[in-house]
VEXVO-954518 format. One line per field, with one value per residue (C-alpha): residue number from 1; x, y, z; residue in three letters. Coordinates in nm, 4 decimals. Each point is the difference from the previous one (the first is absolute). Example, Ala and Ser with C-alpha at 12.3 -4.5 7.8 and 13.67 -1.06 7.14 Angstrom:
REM VEXVO-954518
resi (1 2)
c1 (1.2300 0.1370)
c2 (-0.4500 0.3440)
c3 (0.7800 -0.0660)
resn (ALA SER)
This chain:
REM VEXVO-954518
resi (1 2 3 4 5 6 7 8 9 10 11 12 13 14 15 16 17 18 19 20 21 22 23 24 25 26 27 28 29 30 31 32 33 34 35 36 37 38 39 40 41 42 43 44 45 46 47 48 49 50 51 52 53 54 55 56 57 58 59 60 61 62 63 64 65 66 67 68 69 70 71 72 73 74 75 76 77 78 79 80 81 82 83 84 85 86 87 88 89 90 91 92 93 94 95 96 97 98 99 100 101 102 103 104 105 106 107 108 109 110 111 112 113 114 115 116 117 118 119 120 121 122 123 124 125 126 127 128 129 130 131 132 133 134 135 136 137 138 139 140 141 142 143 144 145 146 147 148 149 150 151 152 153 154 155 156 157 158 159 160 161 162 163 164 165 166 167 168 169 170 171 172 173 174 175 176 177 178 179 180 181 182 183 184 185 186 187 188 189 190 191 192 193 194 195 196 197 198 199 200 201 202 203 204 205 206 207 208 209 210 211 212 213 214 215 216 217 218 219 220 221 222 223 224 225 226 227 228 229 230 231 232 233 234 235 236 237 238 239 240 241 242 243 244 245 246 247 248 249 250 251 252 253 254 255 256 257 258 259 260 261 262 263 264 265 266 267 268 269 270 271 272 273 274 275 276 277 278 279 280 281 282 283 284 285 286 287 288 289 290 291 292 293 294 295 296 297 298 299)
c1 (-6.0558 -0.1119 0.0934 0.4052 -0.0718 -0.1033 0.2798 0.2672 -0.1699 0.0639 0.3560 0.0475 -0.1243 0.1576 0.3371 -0.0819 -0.0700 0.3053 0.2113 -0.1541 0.0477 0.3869 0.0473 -0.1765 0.2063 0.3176 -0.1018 -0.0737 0.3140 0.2028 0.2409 -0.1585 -0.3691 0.0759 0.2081 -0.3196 -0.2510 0.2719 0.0416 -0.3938 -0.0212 0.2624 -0.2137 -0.3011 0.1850 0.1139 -0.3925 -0.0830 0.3080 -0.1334 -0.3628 0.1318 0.0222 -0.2980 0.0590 0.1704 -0.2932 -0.2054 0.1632 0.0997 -0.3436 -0.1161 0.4074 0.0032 -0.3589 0.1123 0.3491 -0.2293 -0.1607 0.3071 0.1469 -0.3301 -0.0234 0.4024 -0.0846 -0.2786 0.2461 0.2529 -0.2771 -0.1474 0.3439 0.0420 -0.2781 0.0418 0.3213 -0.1143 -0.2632 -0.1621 0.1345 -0.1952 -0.1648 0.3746 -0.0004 -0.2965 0.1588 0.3228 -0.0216 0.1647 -0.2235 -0.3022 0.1664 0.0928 -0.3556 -0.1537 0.2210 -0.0560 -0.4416 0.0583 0.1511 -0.2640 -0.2206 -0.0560 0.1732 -0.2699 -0.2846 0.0184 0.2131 0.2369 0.2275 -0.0298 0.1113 0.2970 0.0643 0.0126 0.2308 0.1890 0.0187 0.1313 0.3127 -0.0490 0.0498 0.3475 0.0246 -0.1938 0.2214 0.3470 0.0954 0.2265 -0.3066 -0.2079 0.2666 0.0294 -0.4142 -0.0065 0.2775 -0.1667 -0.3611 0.1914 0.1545 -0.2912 -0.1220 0.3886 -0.0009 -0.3281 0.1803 0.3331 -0.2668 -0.1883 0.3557 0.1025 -0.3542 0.0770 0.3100 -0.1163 -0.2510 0.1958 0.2319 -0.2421 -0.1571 0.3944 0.0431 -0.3089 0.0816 0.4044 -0.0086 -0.3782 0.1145 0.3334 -0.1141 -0.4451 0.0095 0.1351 -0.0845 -0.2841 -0.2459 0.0074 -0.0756 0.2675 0.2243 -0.0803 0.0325 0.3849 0.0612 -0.0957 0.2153 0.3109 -0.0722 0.1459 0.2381 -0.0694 0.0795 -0.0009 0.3464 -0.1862 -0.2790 0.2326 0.2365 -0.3730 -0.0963 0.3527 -0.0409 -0.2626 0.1387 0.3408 -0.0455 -0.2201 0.2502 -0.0440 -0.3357 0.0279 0.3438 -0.2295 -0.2959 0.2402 0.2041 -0.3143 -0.2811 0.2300 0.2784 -0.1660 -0.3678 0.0261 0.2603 -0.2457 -0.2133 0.2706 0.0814 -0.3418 -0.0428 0.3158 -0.0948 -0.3044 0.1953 0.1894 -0.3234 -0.1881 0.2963 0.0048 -0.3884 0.0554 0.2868 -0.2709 -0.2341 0.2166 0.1617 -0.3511 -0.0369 -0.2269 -0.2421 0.2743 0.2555 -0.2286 -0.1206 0.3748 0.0877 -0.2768 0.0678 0.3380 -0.0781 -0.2660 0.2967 0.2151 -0.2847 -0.0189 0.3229 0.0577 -0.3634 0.1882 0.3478 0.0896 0.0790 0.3519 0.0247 0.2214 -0.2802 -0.2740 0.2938 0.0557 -0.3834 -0.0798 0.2914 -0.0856 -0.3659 0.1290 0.2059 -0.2918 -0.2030 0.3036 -0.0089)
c2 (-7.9024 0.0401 -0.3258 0.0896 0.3303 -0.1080 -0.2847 0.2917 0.2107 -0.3311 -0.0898 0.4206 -0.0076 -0.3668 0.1653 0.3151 -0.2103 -0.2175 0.2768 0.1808 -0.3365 -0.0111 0.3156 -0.0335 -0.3288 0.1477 0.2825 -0.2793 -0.1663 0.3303 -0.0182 0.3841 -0.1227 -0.2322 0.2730 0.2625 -0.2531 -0.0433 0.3677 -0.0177 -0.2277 0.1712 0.3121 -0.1927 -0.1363 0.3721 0.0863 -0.2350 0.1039 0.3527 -0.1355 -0.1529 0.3373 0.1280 0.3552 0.0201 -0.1976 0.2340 0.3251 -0.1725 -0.1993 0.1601 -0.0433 -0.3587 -0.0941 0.1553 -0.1772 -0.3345 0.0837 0.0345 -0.3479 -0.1682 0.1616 -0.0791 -0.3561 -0.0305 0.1248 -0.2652 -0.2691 0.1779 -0.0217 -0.3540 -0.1267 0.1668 -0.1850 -0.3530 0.1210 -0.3016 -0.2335 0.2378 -0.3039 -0.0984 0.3417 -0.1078 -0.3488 0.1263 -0.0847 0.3737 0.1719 -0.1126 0.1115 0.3209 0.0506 -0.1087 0.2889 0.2583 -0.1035 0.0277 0.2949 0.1591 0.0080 0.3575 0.0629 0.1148 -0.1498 -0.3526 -0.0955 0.2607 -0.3345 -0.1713 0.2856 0.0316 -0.3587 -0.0237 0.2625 -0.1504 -0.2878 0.2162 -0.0449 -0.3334 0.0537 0.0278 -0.4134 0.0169 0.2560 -0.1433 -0.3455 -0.1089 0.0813 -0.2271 -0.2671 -0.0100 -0.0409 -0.2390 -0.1573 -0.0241 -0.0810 -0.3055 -0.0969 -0.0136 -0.3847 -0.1107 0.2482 -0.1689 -0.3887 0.1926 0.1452 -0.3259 -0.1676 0.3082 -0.0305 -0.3549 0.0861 0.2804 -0.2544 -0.2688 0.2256 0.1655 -0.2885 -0.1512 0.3615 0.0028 -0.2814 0.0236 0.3450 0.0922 0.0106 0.2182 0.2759 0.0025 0.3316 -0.1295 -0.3859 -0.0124 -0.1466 -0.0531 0.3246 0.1877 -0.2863 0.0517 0.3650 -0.0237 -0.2262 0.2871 0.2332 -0.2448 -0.0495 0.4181 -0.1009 0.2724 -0.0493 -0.3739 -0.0026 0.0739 -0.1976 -0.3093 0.1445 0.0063 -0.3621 -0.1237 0.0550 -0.3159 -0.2009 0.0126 -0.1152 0.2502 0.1158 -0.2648 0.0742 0.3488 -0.0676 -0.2399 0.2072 0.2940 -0.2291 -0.1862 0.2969 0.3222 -0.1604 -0.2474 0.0744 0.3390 -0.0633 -0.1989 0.3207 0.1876 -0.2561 -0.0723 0.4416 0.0069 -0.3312 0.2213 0.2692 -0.1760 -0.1318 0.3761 0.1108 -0.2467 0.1055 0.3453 -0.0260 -0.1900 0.2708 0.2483 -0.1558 -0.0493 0.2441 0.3152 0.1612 0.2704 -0.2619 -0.1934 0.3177 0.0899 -0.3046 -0.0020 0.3470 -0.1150 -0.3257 0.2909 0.2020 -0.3038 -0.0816 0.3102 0.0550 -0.3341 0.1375 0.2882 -0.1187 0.1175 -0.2812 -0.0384 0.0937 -0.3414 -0.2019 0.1333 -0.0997 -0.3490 -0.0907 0.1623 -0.2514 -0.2683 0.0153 0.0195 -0.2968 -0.1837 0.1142 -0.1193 -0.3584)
c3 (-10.7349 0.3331 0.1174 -0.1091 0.1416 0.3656 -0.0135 -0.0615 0.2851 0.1688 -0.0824 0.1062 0.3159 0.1088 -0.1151 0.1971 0.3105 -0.0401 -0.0849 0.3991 0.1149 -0.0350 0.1056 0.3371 -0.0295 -0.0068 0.2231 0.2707 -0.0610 0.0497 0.2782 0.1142 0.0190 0.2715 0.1221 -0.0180 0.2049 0.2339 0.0323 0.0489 0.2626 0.1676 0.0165 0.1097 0.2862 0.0797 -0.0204 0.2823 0.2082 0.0016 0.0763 0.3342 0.1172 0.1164 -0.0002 -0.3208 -0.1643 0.1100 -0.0958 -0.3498 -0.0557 -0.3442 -0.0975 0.0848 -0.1739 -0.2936 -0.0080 0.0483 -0.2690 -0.2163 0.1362 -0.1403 -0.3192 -0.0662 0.0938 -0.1948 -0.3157 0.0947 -0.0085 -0.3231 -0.1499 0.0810 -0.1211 -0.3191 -0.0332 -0.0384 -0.2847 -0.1369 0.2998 0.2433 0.1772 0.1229 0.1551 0.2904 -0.0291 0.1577 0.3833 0.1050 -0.2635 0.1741 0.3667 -0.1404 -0.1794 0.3975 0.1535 -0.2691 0.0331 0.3816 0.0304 -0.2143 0.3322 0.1043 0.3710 0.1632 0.2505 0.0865 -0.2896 0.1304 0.1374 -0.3188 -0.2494 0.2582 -0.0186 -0.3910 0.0162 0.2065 -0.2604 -0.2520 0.1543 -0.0220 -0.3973 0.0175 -0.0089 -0.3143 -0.1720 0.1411 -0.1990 0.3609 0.2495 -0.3051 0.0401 0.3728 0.0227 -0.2857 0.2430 0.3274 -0.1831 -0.1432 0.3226 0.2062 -0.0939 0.1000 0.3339 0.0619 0.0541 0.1422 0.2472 0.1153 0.0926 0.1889 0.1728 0.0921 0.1348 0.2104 0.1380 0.0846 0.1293 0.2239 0.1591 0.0755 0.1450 0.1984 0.1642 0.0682 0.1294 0.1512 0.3153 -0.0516 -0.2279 -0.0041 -0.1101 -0.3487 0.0550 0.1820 -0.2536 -0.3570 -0.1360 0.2074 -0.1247 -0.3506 0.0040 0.1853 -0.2748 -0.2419 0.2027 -0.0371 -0.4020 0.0346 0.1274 0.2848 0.3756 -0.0424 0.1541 0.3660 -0.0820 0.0267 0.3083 0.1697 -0.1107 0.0994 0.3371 0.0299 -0.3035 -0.0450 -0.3353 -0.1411 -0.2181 -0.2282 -0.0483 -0.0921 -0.2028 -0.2237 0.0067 -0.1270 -0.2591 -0.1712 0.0371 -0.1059 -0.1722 -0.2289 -0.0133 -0.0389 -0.2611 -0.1890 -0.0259 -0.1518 -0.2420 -0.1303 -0.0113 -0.2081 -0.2554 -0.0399 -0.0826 -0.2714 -0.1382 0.0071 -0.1935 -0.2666 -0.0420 0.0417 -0.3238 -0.2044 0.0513 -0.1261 -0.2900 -0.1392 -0.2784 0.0444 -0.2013 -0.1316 -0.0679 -0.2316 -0.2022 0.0088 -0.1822 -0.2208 -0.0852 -0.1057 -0.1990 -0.1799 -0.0776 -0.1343 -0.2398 -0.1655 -0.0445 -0.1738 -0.2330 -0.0545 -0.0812 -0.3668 -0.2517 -0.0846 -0.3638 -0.1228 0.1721 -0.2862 -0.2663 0.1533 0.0094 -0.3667 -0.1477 0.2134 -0.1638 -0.3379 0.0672 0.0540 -0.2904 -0.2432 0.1699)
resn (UNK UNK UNK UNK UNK UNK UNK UNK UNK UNK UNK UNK UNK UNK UNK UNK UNK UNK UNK UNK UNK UNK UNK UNK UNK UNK UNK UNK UNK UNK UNK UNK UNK UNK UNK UNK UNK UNK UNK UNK UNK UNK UNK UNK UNK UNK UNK UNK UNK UNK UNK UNK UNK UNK UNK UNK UNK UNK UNK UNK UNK UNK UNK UNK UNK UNK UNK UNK UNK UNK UNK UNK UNK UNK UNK UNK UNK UNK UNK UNK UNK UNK UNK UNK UNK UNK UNK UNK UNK UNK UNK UNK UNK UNK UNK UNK UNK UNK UNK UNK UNK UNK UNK UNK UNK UNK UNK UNK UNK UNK UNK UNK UNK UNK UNK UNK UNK UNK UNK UNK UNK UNK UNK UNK UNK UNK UNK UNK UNK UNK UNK UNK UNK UNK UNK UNK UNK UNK UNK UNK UNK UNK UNK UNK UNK UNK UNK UNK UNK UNK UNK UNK UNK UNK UNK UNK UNK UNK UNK UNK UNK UNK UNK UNK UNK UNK UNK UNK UNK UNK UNK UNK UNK UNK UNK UNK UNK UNK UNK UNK UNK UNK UNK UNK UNK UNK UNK UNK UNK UNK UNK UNK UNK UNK UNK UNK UNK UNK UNK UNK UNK UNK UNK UNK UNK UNK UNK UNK UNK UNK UNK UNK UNK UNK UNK UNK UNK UNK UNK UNK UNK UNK UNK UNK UNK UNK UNK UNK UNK UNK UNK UNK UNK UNK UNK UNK UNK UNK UNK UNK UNK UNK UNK UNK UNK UNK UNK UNK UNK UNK UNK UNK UNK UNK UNK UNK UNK UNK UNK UNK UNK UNK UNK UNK UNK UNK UNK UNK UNK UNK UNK UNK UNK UNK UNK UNK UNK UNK UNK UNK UNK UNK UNK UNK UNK UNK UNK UNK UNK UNK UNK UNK UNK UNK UNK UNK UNK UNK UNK)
């Protein structure tokens, strides 16, 4: 007796859970929650504005501490809420790379602002801002982007590193003597080059150069067409294949079903079954399957 008893208790309180579980699930997935921690951040950011002046920090400081207080307690809710939605899953919640940086900012900016941590409180403020990635799905998939392109930018990098070198040293060489300011060894050389990959004031750089070598423009016309044109090129098109890929993985993600999706349809294969259970019999079927037993009786 007991034994049924507790597994009812049981069976109540797993369906009390679940049934908390999909609404903080569809709560989350509401287009106005995102719109509330925006809202949120926004204020936070207006917070640290105000802080920057001095006297109206001071004037306002009991005003501002208690609207700090507010920001962490209606971050705490969001995180509360969220982590309510994945009910029995709650281990993806701390799985989720942005959960954990939002769970570092919220722990951080739990540091009181005053003494020597004074800096630090500011500074995890400060990353509350920082937030707004997290909660916006395009700041998510321009990170995801730029975290995936760094291995490619990394090779893209070393040739434009050997070009600037071999460059330099040609440079060093060809125009020392007209222009040392900008020639005159390798690292002057290498940072002119830099200047030219802007694609700023490299126009006099060569007018200066051409008055030694009166073929200097084909150095910097190369330098210009290989370094901007086509190696910097190459880091566009390996950001934007990242981009593509980011996006593809960012659709997966959200076509995966959620917690409130799954109850949902359970709920409604529930409802199916009971109705079918409940579905009165027809009263010609009773007449078909007493003769049809009777036939069988005779034979």
């Amino acid at each position: 007796m007991h034994a049924i008893e507790a597994s009812a208790s049981s069976a109540t309180a797993i369906g009390t859970c679940g049934r908390l579980s999909a609404r903080a699930s569809a709560l989350v997935a509401s287009p106005w929650f995102a719109r509330a921690v925006i809202a949120t951040i926004a204020i936070n950011s207006a917070l640290l504005a105000i802080e920057t002046d001095l006297g109206t920090a001071t004037r306002h400081a009991s005003v501002l501490a208690f609207a700090h207080v507010v920001m962490i307690l209606a971050f705490a809710a969001e995180l509360a809420v969220r982590f309510v939605a994945h009910g029995p899953r709650w281990r993806a919640f701390f799985q989720d790379n942005w959960t954990r940086f939002d769970l570092i900012v919220f722990v951080a900016s739990l540091v009181p602002a005053i003494g020597p941590m004074a800096t630090i409180a500011r500074l995890a403020r400060l990353l509350r801002v920082a937030r707004l990635v997290s909660v916006s799905p395009k700041l998510r998939l321009i990170v995801a982007t730029m975290a995936k392109s760094i291995p490619s930018l990394g090779h893209v990098g070393l040739l434009l590193g050997l070009l600037l070198f071999v460059y330099g040293v040609v440079g060093v060489h060809l125009f020392r003597d007209a222009d040392p300011a900008h020639w005159g060894d390798l690292g002057a050389a290498l940072l002119t080059l830099f200047q030219v990959l802007t694609l700023e004031g490299w126009v006099e750089l060569q007018r200066a150069s051409m008055a030694s070598e009166p073929w200097a423009w084909v150095f910097y016309a190369s330098f210009v067409l290989i370094a901007v044109f086509v190696v910097v090129n190459l880091f566009v098109a390996v950001v934007l294949s990242n981009l593509d890929q980011a996006r593809r993985e960012l659709a997966e993600e959200a076509a995966e079903p959620t917690l409130a999706d799954v109850l949902a349809e359970v709920r409604a294969l529930r409802e199916r079954l009971d109705a079918q259970v409940r579905r009165p019999e027809r009263p010609g079927a009773r007449d078909r399957s007493v003769s049809s037993s009777e036939t069988l009786r005779s034979s």
